[in-house]
N, C-alpha and C positions, 0 to 999 in steps of 0.2 A: 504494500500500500504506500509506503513512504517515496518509492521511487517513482512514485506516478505523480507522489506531491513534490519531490524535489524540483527548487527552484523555478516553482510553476509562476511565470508573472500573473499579480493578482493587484487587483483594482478593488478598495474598499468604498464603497457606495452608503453614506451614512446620513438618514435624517436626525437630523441633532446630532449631538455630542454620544461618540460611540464610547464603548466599555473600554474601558482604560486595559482591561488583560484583554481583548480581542485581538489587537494588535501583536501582542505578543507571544500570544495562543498561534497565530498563526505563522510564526514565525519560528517559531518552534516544529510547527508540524513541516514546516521545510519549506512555504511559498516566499517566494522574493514579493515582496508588497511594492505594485509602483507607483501608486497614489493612494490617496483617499481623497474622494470628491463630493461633493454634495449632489441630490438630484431637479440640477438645474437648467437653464435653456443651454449650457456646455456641454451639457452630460455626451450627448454624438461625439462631438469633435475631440473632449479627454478620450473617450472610448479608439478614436480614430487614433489617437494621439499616443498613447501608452498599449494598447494591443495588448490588452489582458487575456488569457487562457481560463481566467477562472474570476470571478465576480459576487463580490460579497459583498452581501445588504447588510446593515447595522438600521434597525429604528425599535423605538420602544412601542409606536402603534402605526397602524394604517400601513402592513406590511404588506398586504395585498397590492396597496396604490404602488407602493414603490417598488414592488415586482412587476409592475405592467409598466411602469413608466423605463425603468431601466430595460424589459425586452423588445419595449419600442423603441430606446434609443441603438440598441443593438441590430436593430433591422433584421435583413437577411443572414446574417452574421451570427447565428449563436452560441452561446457558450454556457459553461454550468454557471446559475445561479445559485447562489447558497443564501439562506436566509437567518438572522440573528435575531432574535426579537420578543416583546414579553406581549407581544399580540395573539391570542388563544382566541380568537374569534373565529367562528366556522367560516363568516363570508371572505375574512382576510386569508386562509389557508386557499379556500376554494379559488379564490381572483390570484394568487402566488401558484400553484398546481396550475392555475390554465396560462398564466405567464411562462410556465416554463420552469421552474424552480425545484431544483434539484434536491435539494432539500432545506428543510422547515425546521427549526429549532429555537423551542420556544424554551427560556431562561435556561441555557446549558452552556456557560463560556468554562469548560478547565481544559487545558491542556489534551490529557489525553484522549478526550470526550472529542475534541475539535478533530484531532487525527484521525480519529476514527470515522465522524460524520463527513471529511472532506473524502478519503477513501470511498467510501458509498456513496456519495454524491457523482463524485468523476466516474466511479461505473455505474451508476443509475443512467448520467447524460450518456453515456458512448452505448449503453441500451437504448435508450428514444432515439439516438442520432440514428442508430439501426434501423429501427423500426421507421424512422421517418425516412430513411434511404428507400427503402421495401416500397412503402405506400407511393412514395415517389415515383419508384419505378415502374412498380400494377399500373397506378394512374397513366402513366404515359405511355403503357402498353397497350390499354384500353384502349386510350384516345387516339393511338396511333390506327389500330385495329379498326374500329368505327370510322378512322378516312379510308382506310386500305378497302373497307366493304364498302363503302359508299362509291369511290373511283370502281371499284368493279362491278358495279351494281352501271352506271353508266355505260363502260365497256359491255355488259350487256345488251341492253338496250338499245346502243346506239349501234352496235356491230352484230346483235343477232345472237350472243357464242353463248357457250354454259358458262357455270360457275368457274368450275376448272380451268374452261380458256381461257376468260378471263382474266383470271389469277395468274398462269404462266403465259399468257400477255405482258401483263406488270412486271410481272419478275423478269422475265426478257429483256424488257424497254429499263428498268432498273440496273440492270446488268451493263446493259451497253454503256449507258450515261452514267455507271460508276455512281448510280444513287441507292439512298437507302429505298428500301422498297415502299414506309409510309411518306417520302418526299416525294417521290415518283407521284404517289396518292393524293400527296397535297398540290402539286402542279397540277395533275389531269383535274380535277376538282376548281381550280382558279382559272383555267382557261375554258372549262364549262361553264362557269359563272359570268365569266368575261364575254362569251355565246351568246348567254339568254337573255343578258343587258341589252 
């Protein structure tokens, strides 16, 4: 666990005044801290600025807001969130859990408490990151799939053939032009469109 946390650059995100051992709870557990920032109209541009791997919230309430606000300013970009906080409110867990927040830790700052919850945090996010590659990918097979039948579903109609010829139509005309087979789908589909204009 410790070598996943060594010299992880980490970004402290604190509404108000954070715990005086947080700081060096985690510093112990082996992250390089490269700021600590407040969550304000900078919060992007530090983020852009220091290129943190790992991002920890400090607030005593409304830990929920400031998990939504920092994985908005994180954009596309994600990373584990870690959350520090004496906010036990269901809706503030619920709004930090759909931010993204790897995990929730409500009044627990010791040392070896923090090493252990950073641990589990970094393999809880590289589990979603998984899971959100997957989804990713289904999805885009899907959508690829639905133009591939749709362009063949054309080459029927307009050429008469079966399903089959159709399809090793495409894949022929894909081949030659050195395309993927759902680009090929997406062109025949655009200059159909561009037809019945």
């Amino acid at each position: 666990m410790t070598s996943a946390i060594a010299s992880l650059p980490t970004l402290i995100v604190s509404a108000g005044p954070s715990p005086d051992n947080l700081r060096a709870c985690l510093l112990e557990a082996g992250c390089t801290i490269v700021a600590e920032v407040g969550p304000d109209a900078t919060l992007a541009a530090q983020l852009a600025h220091h290129l943190p791997r790992l991002i920890v919230l400090s607030t005593a309430r409304a830990a929920g807001q400031l998990a939504s606000t920092v994985a908005l300013a994180c954009g596309a970009e994600r990373r584990p969130l870690l959350v520090f906080t004496s906010d036990a409110s269901e809706s503030s867990i619920d709004a930090a859990i759909t931010a993204g927040v790897a995990a929730y830790v409500i009044d627990g700052i010791e040392p070896a408490r923090v090493r252990a919850v950073l641990g589990v945090a970094l393999a809880r996010f590289r589990q979603q990151q998984k899971l959100l590659d997957e989804l990713y990918r289904a999805r885009t097979k899907l959508a690829e799939r639905k133009v591939i039948d749709r362009a063949k579903g054309i080459l029927m109609a307009r050429y008469k053939l079966g399903e089959d010829e159709a399809y090793q139509k495409m894949r022929s005309m894909a081949m030659n032009k050195k395309l993927k087979l759902a680009d090929l789908a997406q062109r025949l589909l655009d200059v159909e469109e561009l037809l019945d204009s």
